[in-house]
Biopython code that builds the backbone (N, CA, C, O; Angstrom):
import numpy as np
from Bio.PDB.StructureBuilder import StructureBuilder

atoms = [
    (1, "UNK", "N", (18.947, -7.905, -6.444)),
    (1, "UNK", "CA", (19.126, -9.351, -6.523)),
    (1, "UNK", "C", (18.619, -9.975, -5.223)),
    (1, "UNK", "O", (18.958, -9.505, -4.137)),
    (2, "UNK", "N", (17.728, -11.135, -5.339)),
    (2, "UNK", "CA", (17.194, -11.928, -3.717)),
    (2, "UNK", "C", (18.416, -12.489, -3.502)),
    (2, "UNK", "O", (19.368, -12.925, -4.150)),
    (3, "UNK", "N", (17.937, -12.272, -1.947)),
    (3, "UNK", "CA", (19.053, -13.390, -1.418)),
    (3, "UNK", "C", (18.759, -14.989, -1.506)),
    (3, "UNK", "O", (17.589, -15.256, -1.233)),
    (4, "UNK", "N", (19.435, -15.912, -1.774)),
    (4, "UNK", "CA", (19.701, -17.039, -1.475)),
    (4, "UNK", "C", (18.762, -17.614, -0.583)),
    (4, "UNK", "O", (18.410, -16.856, 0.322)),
    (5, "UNK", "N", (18.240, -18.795, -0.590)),
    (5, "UNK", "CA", (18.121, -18.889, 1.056)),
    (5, "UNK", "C", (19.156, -20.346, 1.167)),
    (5, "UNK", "O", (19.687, -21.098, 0.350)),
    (6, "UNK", "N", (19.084, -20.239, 2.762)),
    (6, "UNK", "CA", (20.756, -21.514, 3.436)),
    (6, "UNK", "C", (19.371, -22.339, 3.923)),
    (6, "UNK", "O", (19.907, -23.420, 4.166)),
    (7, "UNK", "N", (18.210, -22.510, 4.171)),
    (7, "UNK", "CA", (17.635, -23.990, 4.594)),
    (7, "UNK", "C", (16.508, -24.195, 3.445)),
    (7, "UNK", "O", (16.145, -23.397, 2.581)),
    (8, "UNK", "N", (16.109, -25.397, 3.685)),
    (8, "UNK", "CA", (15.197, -25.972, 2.867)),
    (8, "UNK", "C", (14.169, -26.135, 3.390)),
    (8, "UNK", "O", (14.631, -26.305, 4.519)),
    (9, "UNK", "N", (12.937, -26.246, 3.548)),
    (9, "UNK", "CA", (12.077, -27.097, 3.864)),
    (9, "UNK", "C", (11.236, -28.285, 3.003)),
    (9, "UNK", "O", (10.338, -27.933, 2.239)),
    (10, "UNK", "N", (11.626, -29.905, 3.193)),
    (10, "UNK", "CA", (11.728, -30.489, 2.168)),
    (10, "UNK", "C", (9.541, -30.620, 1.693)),
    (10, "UNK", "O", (8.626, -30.788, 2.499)),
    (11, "UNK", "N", (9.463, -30.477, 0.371)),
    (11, "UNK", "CA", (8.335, -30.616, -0.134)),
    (11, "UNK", "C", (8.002, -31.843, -0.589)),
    (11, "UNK", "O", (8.458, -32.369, -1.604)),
    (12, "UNK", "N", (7.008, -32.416, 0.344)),
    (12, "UNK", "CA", (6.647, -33.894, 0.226)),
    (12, "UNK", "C", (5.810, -34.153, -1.762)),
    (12, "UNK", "O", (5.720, -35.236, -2.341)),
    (13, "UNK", "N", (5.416, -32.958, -2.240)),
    (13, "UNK", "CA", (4.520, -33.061, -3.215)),
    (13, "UNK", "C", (5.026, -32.347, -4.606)),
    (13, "UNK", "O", (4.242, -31.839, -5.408)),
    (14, "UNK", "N", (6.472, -32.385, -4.775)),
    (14, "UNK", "CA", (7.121, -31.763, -5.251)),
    (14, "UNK", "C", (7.440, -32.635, -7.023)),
    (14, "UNK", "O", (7.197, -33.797, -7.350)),
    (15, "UNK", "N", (7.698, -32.155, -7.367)),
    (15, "UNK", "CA", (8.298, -33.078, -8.294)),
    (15, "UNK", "C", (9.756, -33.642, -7.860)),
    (15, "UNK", "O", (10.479, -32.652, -7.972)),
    (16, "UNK", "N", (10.613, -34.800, -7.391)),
    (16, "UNK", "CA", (12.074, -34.709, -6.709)),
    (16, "UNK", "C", (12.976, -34.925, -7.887)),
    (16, "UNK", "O", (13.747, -35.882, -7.819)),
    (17, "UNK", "N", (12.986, -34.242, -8.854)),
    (17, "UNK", "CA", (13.358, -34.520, -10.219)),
    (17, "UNK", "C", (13.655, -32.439, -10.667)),
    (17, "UNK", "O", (14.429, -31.911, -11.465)),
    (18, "UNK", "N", (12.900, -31.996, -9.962)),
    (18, "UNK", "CA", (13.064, -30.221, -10.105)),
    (18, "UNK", "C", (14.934, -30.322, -9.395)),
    (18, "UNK", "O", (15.423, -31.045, -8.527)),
    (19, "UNK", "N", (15.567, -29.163, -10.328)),
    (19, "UNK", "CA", (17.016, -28.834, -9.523)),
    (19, "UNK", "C", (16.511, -27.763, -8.401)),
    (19, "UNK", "O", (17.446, -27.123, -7.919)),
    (20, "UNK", "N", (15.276, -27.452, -7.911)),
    (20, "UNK", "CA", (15.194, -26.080, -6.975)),
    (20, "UNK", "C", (14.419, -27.302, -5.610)),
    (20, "UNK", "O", (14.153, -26.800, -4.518)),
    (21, "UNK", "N", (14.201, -28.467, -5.781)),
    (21, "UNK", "CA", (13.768, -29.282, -4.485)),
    (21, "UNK", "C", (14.992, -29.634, -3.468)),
    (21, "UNK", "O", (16.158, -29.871, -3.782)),
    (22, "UNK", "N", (14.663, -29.618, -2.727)),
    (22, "UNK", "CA", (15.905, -30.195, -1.805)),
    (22, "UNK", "C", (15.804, -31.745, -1.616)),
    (22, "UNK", "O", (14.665, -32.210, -1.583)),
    (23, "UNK", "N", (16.700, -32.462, -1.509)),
    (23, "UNK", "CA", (16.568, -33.740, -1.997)),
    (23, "UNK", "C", (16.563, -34.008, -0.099)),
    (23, "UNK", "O", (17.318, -33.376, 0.640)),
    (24, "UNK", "N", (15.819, -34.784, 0.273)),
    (24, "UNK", "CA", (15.903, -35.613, 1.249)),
    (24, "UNK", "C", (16.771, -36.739, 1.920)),
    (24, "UNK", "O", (16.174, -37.816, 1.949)),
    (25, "UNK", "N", (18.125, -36.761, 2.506)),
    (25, "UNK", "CA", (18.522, -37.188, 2.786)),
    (25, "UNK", "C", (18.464, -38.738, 2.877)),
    (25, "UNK", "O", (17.483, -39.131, 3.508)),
    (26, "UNK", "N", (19.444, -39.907, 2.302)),
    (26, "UNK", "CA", (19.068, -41.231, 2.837)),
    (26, "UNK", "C", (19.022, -41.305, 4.381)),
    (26, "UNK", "O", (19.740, -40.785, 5.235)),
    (27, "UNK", "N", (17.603, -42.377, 4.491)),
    (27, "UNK", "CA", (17.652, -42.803, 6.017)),
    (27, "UNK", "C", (18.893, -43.199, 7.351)),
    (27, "UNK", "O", (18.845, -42.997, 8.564)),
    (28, "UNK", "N", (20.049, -43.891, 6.398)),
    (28, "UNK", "CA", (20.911, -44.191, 6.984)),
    (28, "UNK", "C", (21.860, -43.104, 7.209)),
    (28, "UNK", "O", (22.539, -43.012, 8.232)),
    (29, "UNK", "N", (21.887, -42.450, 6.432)),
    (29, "UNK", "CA", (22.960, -41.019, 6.620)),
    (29, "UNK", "C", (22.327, -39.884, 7.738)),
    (29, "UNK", "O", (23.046, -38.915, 7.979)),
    (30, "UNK", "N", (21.129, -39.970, 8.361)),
    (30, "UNK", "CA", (20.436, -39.336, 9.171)),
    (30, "UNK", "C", (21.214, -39.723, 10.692)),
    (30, "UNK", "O", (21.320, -40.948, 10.753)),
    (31, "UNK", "N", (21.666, -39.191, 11.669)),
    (31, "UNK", "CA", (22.011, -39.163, 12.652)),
    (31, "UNK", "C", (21.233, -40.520, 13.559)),
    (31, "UNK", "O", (20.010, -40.648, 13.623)),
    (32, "UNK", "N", (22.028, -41.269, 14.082)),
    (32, "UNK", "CA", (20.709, -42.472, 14.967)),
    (32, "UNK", "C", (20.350, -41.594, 15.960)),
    (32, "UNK", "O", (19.180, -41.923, 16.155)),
    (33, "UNK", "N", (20.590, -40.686, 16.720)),
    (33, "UNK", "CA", (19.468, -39.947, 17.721)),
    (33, "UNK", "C", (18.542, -39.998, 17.075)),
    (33, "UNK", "O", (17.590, -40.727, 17.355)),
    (34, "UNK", "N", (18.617, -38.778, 15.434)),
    (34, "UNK", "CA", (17.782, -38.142, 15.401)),
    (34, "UNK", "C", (16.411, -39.359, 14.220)),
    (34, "UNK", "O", (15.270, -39.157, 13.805)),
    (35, "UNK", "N", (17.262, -40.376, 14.122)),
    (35, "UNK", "CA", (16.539, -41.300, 13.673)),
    (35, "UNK", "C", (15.478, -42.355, 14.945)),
    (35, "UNK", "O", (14.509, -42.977, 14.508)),
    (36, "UNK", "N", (15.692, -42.390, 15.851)),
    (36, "UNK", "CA", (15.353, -42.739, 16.980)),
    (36, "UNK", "C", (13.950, -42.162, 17.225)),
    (36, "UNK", "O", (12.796, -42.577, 17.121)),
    (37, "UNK", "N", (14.650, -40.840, 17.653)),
    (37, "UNK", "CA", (13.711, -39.274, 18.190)),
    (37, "UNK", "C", (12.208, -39.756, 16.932)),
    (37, "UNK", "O", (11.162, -40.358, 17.173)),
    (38, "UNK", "N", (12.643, -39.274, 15.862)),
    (38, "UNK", "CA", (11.772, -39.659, 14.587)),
    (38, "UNK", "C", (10.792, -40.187, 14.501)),
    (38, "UNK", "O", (9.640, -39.846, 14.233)),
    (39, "UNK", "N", (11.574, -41.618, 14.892)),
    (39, "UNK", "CA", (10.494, -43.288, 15.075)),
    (39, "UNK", "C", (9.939, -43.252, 16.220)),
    (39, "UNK", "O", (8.819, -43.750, 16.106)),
    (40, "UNK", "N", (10.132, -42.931, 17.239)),
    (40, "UNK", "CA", (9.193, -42.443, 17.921)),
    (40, "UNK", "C", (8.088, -41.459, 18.263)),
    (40, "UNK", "O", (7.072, -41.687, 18.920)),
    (41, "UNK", "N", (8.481, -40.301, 17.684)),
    (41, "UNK", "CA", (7.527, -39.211, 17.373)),
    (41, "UNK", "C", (6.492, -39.677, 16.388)),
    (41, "UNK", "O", (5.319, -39.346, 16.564)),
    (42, "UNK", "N", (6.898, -40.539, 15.199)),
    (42, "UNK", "CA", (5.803, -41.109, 14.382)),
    (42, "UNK", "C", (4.812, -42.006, 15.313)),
    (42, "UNK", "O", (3.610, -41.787, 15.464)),
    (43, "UNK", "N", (5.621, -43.146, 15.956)),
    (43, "UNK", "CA", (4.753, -44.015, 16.593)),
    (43, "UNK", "C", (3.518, -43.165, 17.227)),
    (43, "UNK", "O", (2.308, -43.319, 17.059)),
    (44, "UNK", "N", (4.364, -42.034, 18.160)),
    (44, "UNK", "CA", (2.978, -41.092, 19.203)),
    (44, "UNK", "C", (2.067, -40.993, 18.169)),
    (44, "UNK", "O", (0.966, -41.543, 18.206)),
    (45, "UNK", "N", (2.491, -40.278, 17.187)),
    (45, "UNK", "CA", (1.672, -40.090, 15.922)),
    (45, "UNK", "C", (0.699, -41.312, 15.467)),
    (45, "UNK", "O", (-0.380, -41.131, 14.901)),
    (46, "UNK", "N", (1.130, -42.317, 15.729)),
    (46, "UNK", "CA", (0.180, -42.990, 14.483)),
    (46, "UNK", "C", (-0.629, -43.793, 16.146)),
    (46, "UNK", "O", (-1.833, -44.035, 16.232)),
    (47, "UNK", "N", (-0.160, -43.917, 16.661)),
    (47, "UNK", "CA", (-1.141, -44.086, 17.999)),
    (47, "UNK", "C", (-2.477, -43.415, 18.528)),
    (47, "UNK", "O", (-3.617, -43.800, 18.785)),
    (48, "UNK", "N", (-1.721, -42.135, 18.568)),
    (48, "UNK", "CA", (-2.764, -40.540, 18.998)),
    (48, "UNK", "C", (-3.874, -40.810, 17.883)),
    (48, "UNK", "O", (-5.070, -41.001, 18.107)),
    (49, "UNK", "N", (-3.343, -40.790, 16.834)),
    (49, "UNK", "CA", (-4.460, -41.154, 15.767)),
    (49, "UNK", "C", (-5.756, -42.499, 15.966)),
    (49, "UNK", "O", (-6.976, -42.602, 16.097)),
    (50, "UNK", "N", (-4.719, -43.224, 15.893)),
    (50, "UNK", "CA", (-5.834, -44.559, 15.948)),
    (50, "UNK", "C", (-6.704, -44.433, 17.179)),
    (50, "UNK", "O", (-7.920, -44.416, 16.985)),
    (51, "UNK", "N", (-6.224, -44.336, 18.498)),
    (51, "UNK", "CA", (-6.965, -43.747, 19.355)),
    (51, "UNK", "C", (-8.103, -42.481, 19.336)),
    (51, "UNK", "O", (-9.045, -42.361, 20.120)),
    (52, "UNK", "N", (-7.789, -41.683, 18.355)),
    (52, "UNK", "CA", (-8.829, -40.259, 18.111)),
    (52, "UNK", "C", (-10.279, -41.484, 17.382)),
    (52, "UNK", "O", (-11.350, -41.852, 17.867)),
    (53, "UNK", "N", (-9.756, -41.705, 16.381)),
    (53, "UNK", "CA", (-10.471, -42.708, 15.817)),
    (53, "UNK", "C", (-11.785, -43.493, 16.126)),
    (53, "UNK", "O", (-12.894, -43.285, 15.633)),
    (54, "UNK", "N", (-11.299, -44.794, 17.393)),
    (54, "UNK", "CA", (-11.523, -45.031, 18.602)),
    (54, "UNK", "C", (-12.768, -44.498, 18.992)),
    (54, "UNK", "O", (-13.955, -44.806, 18.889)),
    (55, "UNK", "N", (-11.872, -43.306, 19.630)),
    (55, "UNK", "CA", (-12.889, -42.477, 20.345)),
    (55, "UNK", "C", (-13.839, -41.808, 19.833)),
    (55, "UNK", "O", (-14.746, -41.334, 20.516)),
    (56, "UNK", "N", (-13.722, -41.638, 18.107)),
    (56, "UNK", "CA", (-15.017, -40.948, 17.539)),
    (56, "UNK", "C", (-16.090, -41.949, 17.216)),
    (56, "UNK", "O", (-17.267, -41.589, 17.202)),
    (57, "UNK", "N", (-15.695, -43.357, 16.921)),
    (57, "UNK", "CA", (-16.292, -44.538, 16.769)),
    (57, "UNK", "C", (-17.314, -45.124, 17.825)),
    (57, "UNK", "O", (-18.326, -45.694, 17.418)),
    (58, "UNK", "N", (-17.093, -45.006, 18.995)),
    (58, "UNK", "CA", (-17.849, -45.181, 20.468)),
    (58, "UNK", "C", (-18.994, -43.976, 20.979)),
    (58, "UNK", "O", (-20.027, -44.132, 21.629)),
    (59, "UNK", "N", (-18.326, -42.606, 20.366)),
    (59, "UNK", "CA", (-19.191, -41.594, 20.640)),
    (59, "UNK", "C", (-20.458, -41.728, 19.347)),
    (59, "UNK", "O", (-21.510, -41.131, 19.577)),
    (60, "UNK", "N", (-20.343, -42.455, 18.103)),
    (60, "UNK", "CA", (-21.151, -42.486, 17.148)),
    (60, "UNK", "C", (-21.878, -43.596, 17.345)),
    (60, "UNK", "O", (-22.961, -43.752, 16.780)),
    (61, "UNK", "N", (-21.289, -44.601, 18.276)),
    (61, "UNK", "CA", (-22.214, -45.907, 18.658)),
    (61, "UNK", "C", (-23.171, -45.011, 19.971)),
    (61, "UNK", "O", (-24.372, -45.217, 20.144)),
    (62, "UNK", "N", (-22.599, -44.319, 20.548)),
    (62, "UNK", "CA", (-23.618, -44.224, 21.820)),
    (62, "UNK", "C", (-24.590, -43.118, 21.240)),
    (62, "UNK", "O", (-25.572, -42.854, 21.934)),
    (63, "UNK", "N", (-24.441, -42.506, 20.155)),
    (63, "UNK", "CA", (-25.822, -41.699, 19.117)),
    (63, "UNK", "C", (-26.798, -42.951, 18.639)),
    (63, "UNK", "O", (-28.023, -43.075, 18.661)),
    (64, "UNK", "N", (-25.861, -43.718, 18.252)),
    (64, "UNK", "CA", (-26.940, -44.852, 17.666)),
    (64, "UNK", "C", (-28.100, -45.380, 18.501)),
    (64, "UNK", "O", (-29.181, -45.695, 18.004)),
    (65, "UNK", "N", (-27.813, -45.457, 19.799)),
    (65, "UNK", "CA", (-28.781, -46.479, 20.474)),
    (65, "UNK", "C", (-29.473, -45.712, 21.041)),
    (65, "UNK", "O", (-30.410, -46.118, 21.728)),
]
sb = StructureBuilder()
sb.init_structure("model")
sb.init_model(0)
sb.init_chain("A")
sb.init_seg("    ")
for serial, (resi, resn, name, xyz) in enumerate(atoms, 1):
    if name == "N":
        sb.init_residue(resn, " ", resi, " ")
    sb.init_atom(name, np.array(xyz, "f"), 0.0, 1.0, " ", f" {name:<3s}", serial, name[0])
structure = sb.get_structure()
């Protein structure tokens, strides 16, 4: 017989309607640290990005000329 497993890792592409998905917690029931921590780790995220961006955009203008 397998064992069980005790964590989830939640599947963004899942059906959330399967009984074997782990359901994702509401936002508000999430700890405010770790809701904090979160919103900020996204922000780096969506920053770092737009900046990569940026920077591939300027290196494709200075091919152009």
């Amino acid at each position: 017989m397998g064992r069980q497993p005790t964590t989830y890792q939640f599947d963004l592409f899942s059906n959330p309607h399967e009984a074997e998905t782990a359901q994702m917690p509401p936002w508000q029931a999430v700890p405010e640290e770790t809701r904090l921590t979160l919103t900020k780790l996204m922000v780096h995220l969506i920053l770092d990005h737009v900046h990569a961006a940026r920077a591939v955009q300027r290196e494709e203008a200075r091919h152009d000329a």
